[in-house]
C-alpha positions in Angstrom: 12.3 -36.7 -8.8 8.5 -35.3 -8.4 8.1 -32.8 -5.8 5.0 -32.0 -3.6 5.6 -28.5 -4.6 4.4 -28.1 -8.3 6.0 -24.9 -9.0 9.7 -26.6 -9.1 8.5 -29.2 -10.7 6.8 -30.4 -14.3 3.0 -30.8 -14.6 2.3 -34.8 -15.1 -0.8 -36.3 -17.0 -2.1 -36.4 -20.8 -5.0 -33.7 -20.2 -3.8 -30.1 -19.8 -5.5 -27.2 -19.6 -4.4 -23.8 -20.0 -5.5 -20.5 -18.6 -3.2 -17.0 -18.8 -3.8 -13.5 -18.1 -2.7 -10.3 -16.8 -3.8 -10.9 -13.3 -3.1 -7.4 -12.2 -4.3 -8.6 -9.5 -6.0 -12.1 -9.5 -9.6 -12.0 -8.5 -12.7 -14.3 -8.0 -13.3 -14.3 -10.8 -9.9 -15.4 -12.1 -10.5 -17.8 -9.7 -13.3 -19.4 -10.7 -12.0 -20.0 -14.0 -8.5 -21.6 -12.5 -10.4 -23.8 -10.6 -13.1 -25.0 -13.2 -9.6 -25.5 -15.2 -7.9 -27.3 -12.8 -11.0 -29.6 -11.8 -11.3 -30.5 -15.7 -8.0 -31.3 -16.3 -5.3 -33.4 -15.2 -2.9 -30.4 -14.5 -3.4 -27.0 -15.5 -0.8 -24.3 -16.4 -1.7 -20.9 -15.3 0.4 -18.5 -17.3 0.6 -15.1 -16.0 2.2 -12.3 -19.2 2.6 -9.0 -19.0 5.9 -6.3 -20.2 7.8 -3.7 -18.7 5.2 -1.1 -17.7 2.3 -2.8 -18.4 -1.0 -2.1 -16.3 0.1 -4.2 -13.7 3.4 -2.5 -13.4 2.0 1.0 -13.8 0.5 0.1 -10.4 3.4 -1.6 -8.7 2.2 -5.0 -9.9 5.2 -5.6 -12.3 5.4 -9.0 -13.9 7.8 -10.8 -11.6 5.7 -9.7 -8.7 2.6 -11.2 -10.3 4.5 -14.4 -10.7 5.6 -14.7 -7.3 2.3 -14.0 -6.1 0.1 -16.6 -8.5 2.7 -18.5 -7.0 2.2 -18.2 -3.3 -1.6 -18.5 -3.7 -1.6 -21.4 -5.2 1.2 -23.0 -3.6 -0.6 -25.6 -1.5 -2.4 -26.8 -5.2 -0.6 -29.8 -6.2 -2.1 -29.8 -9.8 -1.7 -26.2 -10.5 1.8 -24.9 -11.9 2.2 -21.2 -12.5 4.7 -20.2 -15.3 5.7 -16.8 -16.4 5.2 -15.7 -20.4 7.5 -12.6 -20.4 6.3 -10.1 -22.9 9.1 -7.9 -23.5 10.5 -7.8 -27.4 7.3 -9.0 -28.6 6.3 -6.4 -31.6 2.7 -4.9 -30.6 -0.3 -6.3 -30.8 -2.0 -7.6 -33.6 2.1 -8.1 -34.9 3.1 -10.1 -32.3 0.9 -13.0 -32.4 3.8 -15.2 -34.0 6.3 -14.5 -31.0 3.8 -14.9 -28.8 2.3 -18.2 -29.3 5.4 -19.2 -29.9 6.4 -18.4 -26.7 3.2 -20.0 -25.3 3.9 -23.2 -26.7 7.3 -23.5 -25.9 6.2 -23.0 -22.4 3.8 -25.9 -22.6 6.3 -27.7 -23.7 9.1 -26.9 -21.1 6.4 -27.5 -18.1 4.9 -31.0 -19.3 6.5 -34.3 -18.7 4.0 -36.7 -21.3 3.9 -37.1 -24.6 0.4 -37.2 -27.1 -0.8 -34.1 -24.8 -4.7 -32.8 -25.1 -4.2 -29.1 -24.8 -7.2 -26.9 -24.0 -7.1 -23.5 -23.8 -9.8 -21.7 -21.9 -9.3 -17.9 -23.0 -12.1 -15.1 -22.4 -12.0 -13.2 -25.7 -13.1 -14.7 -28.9 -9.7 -12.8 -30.8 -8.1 -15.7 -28.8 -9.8 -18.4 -30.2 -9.2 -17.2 -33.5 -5.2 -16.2 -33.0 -4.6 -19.7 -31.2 -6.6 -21.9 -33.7 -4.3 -20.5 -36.9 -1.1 -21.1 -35.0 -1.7 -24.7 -33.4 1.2 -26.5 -33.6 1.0 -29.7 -36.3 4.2 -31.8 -36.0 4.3 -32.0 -32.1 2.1 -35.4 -31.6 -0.2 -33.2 -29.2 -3.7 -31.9 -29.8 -5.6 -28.7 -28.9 -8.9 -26.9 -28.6 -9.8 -23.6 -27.4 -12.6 -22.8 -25.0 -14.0 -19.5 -24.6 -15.2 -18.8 -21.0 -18.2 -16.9 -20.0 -17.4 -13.7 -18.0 -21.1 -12.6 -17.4 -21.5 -15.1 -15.0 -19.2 -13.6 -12.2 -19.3 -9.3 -12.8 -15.7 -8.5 -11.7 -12.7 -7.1 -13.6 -9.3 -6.1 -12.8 -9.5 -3.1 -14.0 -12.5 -2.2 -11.9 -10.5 -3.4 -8.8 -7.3 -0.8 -10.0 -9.7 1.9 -10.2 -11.0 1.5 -6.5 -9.9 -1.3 -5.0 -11.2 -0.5 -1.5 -14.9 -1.0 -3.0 -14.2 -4.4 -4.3 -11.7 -5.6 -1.3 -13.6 -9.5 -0.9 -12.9 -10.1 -5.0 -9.1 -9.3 -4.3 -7.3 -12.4 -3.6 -5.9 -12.5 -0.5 -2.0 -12.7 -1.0 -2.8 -9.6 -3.8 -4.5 -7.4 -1.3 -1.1 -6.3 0.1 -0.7 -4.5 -3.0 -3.9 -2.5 -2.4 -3.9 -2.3 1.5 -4.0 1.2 2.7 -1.3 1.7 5.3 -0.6 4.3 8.4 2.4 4.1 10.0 2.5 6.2 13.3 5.9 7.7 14.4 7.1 10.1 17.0 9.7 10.2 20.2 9.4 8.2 23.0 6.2 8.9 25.4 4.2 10.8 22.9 1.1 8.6 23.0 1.6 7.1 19.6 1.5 3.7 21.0 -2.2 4.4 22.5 -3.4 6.3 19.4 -2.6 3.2 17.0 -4.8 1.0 19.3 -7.4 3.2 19.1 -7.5 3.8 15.7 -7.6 0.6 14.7 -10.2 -0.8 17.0 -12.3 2.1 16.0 -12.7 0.5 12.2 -11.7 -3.1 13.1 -8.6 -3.0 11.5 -5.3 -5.0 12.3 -2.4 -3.4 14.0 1.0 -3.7 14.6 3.1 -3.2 18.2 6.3 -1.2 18.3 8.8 -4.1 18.1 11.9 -2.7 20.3 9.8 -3.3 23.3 8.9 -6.8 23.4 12.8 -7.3 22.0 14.1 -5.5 25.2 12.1 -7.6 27.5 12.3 -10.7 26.0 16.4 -10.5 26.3 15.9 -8.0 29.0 18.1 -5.2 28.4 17.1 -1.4 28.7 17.3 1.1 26.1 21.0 2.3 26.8 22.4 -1.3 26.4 21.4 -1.7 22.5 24.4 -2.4 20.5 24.6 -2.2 16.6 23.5 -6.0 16.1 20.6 -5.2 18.8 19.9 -2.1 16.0 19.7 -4.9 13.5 17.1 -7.2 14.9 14.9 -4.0 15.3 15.1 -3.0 11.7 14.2 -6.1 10.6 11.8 -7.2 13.7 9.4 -4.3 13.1 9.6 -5.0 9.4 8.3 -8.5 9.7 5.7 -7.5 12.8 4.4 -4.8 10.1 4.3 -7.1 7.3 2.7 -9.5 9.1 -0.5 -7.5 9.6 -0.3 -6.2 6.6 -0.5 -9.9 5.4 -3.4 -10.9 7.8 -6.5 -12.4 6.5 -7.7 -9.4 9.1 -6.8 -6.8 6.8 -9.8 -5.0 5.1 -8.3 -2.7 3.5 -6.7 -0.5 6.2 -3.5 -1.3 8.4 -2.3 1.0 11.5 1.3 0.3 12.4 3.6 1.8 15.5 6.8 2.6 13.8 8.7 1.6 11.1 12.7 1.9 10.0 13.1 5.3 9.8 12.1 5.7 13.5 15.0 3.0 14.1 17.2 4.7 12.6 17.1 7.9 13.8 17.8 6.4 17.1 20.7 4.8 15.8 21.6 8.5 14.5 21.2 9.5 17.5 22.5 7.0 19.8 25.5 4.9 18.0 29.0 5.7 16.6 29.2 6.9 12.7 31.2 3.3 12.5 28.1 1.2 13.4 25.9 3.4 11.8 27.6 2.9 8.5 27.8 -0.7 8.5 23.6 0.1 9.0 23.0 1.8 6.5 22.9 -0.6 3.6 19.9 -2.9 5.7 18.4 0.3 6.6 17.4 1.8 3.0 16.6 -1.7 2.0 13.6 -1.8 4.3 12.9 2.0 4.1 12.8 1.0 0.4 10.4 -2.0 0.6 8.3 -0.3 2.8 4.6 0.9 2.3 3.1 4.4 3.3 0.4 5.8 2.7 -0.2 8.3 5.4 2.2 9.2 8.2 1.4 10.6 11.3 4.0 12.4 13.5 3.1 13.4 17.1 5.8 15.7 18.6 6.9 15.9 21.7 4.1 17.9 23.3 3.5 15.5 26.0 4.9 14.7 29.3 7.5 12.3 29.3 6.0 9.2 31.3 8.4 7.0 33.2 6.9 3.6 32.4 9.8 1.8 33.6 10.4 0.9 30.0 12.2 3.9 28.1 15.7 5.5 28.9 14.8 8.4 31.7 18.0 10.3 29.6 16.1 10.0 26.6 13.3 12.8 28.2 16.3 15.8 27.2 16.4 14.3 23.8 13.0 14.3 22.3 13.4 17.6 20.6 16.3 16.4 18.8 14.8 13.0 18.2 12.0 15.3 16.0 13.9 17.2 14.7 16.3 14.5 13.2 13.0 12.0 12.0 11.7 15.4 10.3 15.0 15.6 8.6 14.8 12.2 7.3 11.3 12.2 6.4 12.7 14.7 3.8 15.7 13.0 3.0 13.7 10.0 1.9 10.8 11.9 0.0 8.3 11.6 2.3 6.8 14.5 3.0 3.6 14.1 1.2 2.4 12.0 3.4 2.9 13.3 6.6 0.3 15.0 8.3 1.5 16.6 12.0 -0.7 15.4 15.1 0.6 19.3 17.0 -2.8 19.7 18.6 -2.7 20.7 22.1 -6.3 20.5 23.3 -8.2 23.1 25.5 -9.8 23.4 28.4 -12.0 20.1 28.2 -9.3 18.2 26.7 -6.1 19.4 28.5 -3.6 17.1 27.3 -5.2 17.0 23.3 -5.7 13.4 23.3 -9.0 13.6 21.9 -8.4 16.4 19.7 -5.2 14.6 18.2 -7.2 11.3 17.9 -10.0 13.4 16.1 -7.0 15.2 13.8 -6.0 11.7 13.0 -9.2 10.4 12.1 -9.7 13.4 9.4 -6.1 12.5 8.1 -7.2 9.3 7.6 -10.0 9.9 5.5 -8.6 12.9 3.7 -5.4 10.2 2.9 -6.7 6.8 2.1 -10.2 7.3 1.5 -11.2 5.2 4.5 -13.6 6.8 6.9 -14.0 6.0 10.5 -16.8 7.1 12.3 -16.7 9.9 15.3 -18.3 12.0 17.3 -18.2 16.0 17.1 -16.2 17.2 19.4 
């Protein structure tokens, strides 16, 4: 049976066109050329190749991620059926033309339902044309040409976007741009500001945010602080995760993220705060998402402000924000990731008596020192 969704199953029509790459990541003008494909065809295969520490992988773009993303992005394209063309065992290039058009065509074949097929390859370096044209299949009933496309028209290249990708975010296609997004992640004990200073941040460059989780949780099923239990813990861990992801994700994102918490801040509640038992049976869903998650600067205000009663946080929890610090500093190490915390300890002066602006400022700096991104302020 034919499904809507193209990617479980086989492309259908005579006229095929064929388009592969790297995509490490896909950009305009990869897209450009999908879409003339796609437009000239009846279906089009986009093959995405690559090996175990490739250029894509070198950056955290591995193979299987590319495919899952050329996926996604093209998901809603009814014509368009990404396949993978897995590099790895090939001898090295110019030796492993054989196994690799081999491994082309046999892809071809495994995503095509017709018979008598009019394959055209559209490839964007004249060593292709040559390569493809010697090793055309001749006993297969099908027939093919080779087009060479024209990359002067749109000035882009992938590697230009791996070397800063900040410069070229609007050529980055959007379910990509994860992979490049820049990403601060604010943590610290209850009533330390961090909440404020994430709002501010962002809104000071226009750049999406995310809302520490646990509180709209506790007022939604209206419970306080003290009456989390271990599956409580769980929704948290995996709550934030998805609240953080989801700006990350956001067609808002320019290049730059701010976030309020993350898992390790979970968890060194739960370290603090529930038996060894429940911790355990924890521990396996917390250092997935501490694993998955994406850092590149971390902020850490400690507990050098008064402890507000907002009719929100645990009163008890006030005595414990020493020990809350001390504990997420501990695991900050534990998990490697100290390079990328920078310590918001600035206590103001006379002007500023409770360091607000001079933390804000601090973290400004951080941010540009970090990521690269610069957001405009006044001298103090």
């Amino acid at each position: 049976m034919q499904t809507n969704n193209i990617s479980k199953g086989k492309l259908v029509g005579k006229k095929i066109g064929v388009y592969f790459g790297t995509f490490a990541p896909l950009h305009t003008g990869h897209q450009q050329q999908i879409y003339k494909t796609s437009a000239l065809n009846e279906g089009m295969l986009l093959i995405v190749s690559g090996y175990d520490g490739d250029r894509g992988s070198q950056i955290g773009l591995h193979l299987d991620k590319r495919f899952r993303y050329l996926r996604e992005a093209f998901n809603d394209e009814a014509a368009i059926k990404v396949v993978k063309l897995d590099e790895n065992g090939i001898p090295e290039m110019p030796h492993g033309w054989d196994e690799w058009t081999s491994r082309l065509f046999a892809l071809i074949q495994a995503n095509t339902e017709s018979e008598n097929l009019e394959v055209t390859f559209y490839v964007g370096e004249a060593e292709y044309v040559t390569e493809l044209y010697k090793r055309f299949p001749t006993d297969d009933g099908n027939t093919y040409t080779v087009e060479i496309a024209d990359r002067h028209d749109i000035q882009i290249s992938a590697t230009m976007i791996r070397e800063n990708p900040q410069a070229y975010w609007q050529d980055i296609n959007r379910v990509f741009r994860r992979q490049f997004s820049k990403v601060v992640t604010l943590m610290g004990s209850a009533s330390t500001g961090k909440s404020t200073l994430v709002r501010r941040l962002a809104r000071s460059i226009n750049a999406p945010f995310s809302e520490e989780y646990a509180r709209s949780y506790e007022e939604y099923s209206n419970i306080n602080d003290d009456e989390l239990e271990m599956s409580d813990y769980a929704r948290l861990i995996t709550g934030q995760y998805d609240v953080n992801s989801k700006e990350i994700n956001s067609p808002a994102n320019q290049g730059i993220v701010f976030l309020d918490t993350d898992a390790i801040v979970t968890r060194v509640y739960a370290k603090l705060y529930l038996s060894e038992e429940n911790q355990a049976q924890l521990e396996p869903l917390f250092q997935k998402i501490i694993r998955d998650e994406q850092m590149d600067l971390i902020l850490v205000i400690p507990p050098i402000t008064k402890y507000i009663d907002d009719g929100f946080r645990n009163m008890a929890w006030e005595s414990s924000r020493h020990e809350f610090h001390e504990e997420l500093m501990r695991q900050l190490v534990e998990f490697n990731l100290m390079d990328k915390v920078v310590l918001l300890d600035d206590t103001g002066d006379v002007r500023d008596e409770k360091g607000y602006l001079s933390r804000y400022h601090h973290a400004i700096d951080a941010v540009k020192q970090q990521t690269g991104v610069e957001i405009k302020r006044l001298d103090y």
